[in-house]
Backbone as JSON Lines, residues from 0, in Angstrom:
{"i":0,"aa":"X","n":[0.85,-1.18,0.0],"ca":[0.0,0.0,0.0],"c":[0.89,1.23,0.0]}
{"i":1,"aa":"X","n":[0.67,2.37,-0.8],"ca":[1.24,3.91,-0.77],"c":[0.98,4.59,0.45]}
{"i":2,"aa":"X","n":[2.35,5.11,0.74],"ca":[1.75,6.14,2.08],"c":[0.91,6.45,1.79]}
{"i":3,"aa":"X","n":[0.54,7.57,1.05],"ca":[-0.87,8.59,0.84],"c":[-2.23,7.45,1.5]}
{"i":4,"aa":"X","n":[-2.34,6.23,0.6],"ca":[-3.76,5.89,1.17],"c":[-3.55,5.21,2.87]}
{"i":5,"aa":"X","n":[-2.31,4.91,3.27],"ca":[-1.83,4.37,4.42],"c":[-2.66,5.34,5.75]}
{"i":6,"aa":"X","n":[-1.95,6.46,5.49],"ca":[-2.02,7.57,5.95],"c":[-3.71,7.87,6.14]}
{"i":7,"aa":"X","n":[-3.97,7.95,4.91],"ca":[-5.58,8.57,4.99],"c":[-6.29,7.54,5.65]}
{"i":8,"aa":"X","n":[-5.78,6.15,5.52],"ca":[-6.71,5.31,6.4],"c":[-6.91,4.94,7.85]}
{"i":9,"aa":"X","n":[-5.32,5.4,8.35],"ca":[-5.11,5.15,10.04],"c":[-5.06,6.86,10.29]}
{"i":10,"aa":"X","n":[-6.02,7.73,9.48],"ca":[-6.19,8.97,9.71],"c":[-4.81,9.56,10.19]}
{"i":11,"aa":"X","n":[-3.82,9.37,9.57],"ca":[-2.63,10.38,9.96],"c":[-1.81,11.25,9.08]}
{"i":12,"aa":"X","n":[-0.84,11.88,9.67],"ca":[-0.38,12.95,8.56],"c":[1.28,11.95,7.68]}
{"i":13,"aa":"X","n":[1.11,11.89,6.6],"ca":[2.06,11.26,5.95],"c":[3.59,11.38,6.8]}
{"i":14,"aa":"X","n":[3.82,12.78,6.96],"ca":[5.1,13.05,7.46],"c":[4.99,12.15,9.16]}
{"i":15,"aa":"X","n":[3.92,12.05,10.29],"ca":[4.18,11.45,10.76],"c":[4.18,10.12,10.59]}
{"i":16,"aa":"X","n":[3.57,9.58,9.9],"ca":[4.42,7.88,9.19],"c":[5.74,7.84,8.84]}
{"i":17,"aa":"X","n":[6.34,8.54,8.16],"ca":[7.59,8.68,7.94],"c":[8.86,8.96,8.76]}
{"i":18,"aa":"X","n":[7.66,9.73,9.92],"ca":[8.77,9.87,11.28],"c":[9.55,8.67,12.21]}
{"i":19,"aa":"X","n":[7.9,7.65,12.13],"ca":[7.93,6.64,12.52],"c":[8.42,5.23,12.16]}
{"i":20,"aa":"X","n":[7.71,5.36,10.65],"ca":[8.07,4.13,10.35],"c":[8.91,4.04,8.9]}
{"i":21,"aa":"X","n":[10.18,4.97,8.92],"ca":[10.73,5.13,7.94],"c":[11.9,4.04,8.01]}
{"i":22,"aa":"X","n":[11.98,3.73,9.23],"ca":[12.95,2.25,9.5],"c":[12.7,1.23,8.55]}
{"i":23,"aa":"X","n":[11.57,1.44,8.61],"ca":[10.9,0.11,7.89],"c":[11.41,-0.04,6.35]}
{"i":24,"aa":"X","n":[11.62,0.84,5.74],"ca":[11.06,1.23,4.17],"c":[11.84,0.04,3.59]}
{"i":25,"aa":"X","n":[13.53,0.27,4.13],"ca":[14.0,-0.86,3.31],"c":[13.81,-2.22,3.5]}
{"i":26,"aa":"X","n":[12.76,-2.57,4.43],"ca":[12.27,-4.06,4.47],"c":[11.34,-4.2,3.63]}
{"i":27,"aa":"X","n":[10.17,-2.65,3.67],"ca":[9.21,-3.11,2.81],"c":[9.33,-3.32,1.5]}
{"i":28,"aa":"X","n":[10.35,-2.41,1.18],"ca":[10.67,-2.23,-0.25],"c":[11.23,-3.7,-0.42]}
{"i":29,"aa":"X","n":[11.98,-4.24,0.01],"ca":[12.59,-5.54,0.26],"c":[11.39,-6.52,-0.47]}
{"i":30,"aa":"X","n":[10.25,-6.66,0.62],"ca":[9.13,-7.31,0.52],"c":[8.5,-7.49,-0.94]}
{"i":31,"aa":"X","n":[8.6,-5.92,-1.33],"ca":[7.47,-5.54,-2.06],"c":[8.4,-6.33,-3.7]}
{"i":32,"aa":"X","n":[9.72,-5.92,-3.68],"ca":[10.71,-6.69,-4.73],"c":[10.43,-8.13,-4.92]}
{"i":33,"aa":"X","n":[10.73,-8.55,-4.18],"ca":[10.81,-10.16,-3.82],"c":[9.97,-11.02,-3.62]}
{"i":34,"aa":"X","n":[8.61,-10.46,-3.38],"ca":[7.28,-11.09,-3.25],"c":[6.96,-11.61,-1.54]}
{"i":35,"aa":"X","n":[6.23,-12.36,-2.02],"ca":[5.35,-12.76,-0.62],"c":[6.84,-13.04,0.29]}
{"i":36,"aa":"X","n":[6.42,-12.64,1.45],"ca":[7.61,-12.38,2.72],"c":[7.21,-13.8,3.35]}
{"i":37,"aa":"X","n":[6.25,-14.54,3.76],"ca":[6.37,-15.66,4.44],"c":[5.76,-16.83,3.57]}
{"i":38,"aa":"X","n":[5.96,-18.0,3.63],"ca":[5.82,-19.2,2.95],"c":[4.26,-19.57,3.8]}
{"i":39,"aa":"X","n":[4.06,-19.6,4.96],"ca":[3.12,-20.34,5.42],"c":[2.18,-19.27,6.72]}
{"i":40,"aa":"X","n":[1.32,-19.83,6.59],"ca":[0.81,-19.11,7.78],"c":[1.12,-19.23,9.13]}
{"i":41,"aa":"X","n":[0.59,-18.52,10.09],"ca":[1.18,-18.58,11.16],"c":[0.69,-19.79,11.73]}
{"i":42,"aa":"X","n":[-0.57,-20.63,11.7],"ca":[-1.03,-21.24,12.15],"c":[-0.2,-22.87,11.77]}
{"i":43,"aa":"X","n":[-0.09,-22.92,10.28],"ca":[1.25,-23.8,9.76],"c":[2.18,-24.0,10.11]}
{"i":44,"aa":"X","n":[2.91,-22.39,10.52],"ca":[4.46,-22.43,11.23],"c":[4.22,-23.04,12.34]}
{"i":45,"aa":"X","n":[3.86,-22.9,13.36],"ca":[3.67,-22.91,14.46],"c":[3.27,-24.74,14.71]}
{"i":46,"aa":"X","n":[2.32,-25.18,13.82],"ca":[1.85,-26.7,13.76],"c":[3.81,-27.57,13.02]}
{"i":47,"aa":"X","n":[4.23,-27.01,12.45],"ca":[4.94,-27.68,11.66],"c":[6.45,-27.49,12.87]}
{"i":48,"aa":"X","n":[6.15,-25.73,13.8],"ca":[7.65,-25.89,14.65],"c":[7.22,-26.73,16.13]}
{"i":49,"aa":"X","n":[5.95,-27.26,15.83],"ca":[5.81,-28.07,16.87],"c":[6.17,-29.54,16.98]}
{"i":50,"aa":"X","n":[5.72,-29.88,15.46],"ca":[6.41,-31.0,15.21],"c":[8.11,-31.59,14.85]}
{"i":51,"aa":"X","n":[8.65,-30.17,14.98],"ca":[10.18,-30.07,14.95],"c":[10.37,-30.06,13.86]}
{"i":52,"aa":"X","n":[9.76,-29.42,12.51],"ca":[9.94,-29.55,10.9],"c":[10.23,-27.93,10.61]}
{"i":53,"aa":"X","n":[10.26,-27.01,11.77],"ca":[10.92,-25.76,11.12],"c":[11.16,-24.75,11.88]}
{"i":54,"aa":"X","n":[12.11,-23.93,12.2],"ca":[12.8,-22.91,12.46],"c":[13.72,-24.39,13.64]}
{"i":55,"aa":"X","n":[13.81,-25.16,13.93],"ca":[14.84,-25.96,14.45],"c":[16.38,-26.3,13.97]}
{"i":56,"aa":"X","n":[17.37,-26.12,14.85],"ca":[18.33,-26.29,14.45],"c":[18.82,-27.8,14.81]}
């Protein structure tokens, strides 16, 4: 999503998004390059790191 509609929707002023969450940009931008950021849902991860099939070393 574009700041502008970001902004207009959690009713705030662009520049304070940017104050805040300008950390972010190069992850999102990251995201937004590379496509979908997670493989599975949380409910998946969580069933699959229970059964010891992921984030285990």
């Amino acid at each position: 999503m574009d700041i502008h509609g970001l902004a207009q929707q959690m009713g705030l002023s662009i520049g304070m998004i940017e104050r805040h969450y300008s950390n972010m940009t190069p992850r999102i931008k990251k995201d937004m390059f590379t496509g979908k950021r997670y493989e599975l849902l949380a409910e998946e991860y969580a069933a699959q790191k229970a059964d010891g099939g992921v984030g285990t070393a």
